[in-house]
N, C-alpha and C positions, 0 to 999 in steps of 0.2 A: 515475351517482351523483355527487350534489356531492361538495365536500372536503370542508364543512361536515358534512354527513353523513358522509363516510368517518372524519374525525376523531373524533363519537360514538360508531363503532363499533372505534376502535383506539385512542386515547389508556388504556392500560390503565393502573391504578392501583392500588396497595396501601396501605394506608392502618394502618401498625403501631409499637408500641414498636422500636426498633433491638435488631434479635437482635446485631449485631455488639460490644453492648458487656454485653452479660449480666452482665459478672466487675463492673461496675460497677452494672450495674441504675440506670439513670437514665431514672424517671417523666417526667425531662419531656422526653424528646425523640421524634418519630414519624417515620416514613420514609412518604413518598408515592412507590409507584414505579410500571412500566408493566409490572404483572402483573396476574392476579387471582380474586375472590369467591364462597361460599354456603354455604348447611343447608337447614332446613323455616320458618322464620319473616319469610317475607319476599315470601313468595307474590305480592303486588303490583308488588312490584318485579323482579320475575324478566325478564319480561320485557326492561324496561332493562340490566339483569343480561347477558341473553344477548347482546345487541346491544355492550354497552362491555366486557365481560370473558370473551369467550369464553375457553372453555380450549384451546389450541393442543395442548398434549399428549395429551388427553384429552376429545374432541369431542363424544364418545358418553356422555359424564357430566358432566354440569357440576353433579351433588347433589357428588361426592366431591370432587369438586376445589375448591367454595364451601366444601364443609364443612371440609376441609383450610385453606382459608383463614381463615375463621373461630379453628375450634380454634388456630393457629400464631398470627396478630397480634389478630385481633378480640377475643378473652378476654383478653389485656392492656390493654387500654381502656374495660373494663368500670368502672374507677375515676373515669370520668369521666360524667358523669351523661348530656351529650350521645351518647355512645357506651356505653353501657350493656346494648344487646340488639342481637342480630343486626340486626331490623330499622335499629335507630337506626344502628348501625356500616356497615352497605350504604347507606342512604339516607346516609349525611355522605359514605361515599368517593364515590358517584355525584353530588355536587353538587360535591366537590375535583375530579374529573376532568373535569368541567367547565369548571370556573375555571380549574385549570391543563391548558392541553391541552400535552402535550409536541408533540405532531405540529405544531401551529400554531406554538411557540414556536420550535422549529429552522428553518420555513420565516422567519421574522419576524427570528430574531434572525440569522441567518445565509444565508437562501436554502439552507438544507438540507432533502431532500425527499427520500423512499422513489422510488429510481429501481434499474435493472440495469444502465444505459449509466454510470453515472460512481460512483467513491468518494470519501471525503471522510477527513481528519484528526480524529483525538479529538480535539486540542484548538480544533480550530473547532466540535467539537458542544458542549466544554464552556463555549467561549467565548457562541456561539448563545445555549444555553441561563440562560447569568448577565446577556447582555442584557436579558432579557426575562424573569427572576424576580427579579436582583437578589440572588441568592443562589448556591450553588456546589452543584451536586449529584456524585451519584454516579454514575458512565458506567457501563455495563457492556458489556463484549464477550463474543464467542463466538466460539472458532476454526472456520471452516469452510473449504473448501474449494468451489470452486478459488480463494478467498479469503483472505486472510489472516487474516481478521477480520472480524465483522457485528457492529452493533449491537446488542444481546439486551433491554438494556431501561435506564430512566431512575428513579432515585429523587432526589425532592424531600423535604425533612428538613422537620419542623415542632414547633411547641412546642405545648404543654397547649391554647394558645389557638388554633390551626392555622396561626399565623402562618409563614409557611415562613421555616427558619434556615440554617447554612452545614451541611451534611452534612461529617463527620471525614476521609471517604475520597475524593479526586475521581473513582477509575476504579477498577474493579473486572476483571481480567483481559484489561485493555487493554492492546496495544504500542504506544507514542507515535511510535514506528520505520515503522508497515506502517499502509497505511491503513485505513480501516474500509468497508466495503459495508455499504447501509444500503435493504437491500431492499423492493417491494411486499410488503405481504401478502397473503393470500389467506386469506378468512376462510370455513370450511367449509359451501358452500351458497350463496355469494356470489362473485360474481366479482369480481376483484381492483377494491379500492378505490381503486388511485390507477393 
């Protein structure tokens, strides 16, 4: 499989209001990150769906897990006329993941790559990453073992217009100390992508 293709099938994306500042409730800021989508109204794009936003936790459902997705950030963007119906809200996040692939942008901005022979530093992913958006995201890590730390996933911050902006928080359960493992995945039914 190319990269080019492994990329459409793993650059995951979330495409939502920032749950993180609720107590403020500010319309115009959106988080693009590397999770993700569904419900029943989208039937067409399901397909593309299974292929960019598999559910890792949950393989065997991907209705519960879009719907979840849906219900949590896609009904907040409902104010927006472009984002307005599930389908409109799936069809914009499948064109932002796209555009922003995080997998390409870490190879690009930094020569960082999903490998098991080498680890890499959060702040060369965060570094990678502002080369080549130009803007600051949000790292996120995940303690695992025999590791100290894996990468878990990437949010891109954007405004009303989708213009990507500086996200509040640079890292999210990251140690700047221990390096980060930034594994293949293995998408269920497919053999590892990279």
């Amino acid at each position: 499989m190319s990269s080019s293709v492994a990329n459409e099938h793993l650059t995951v994306v979330h495409l939502n209001l920032n749950p993180e500042y609720e107590d403020d409730v500010d319309f115009n800021l959106f988080i693009f990150t590397q999770w993700w989508p569904q419900t029943q109204c989208y039937e067409d794009l399901k397909p593309e769906l299974v292929l960019q936003w598999p559910s890792y936790s949950t393989p065997d459902d991907y209705a519960a897990f879009w719907k979840h997705e849906w219900d949590k950030h896609g009904t907040c963007a409902t104010n927006l006329s472009f984002l307005n119906s599930e389908h409109k809200y799936f069809e914009v996040s499948l064109s932002l993941n796209i555009k922003y692939d995080i997998f390409k942008a870490l190879n690009q901005g930094g020569r960082i790559t999903p490998t098991s022979d080498k680890v890499y530093q959060v702040k060369d992913i965060e570094v990678a990453l502002f080369k080549v958006f130009k803007v600051h995201p949000t790292v996120y890590c995940l303690p695992v073992k025999p590791s100290e730390q894996m990468l878990s996933y990437v949010e891109l911050c954007f405004d009303k217009t989708l213009t990507p902006i500086n996200c509040l928080n640079s890292t999210a359960n990251c140690d700047y100390t221990k390096p980060v493992q930034y594994p293949p995945i293995i998408h269920a039914g497919l053999e590892s992508v990279f």
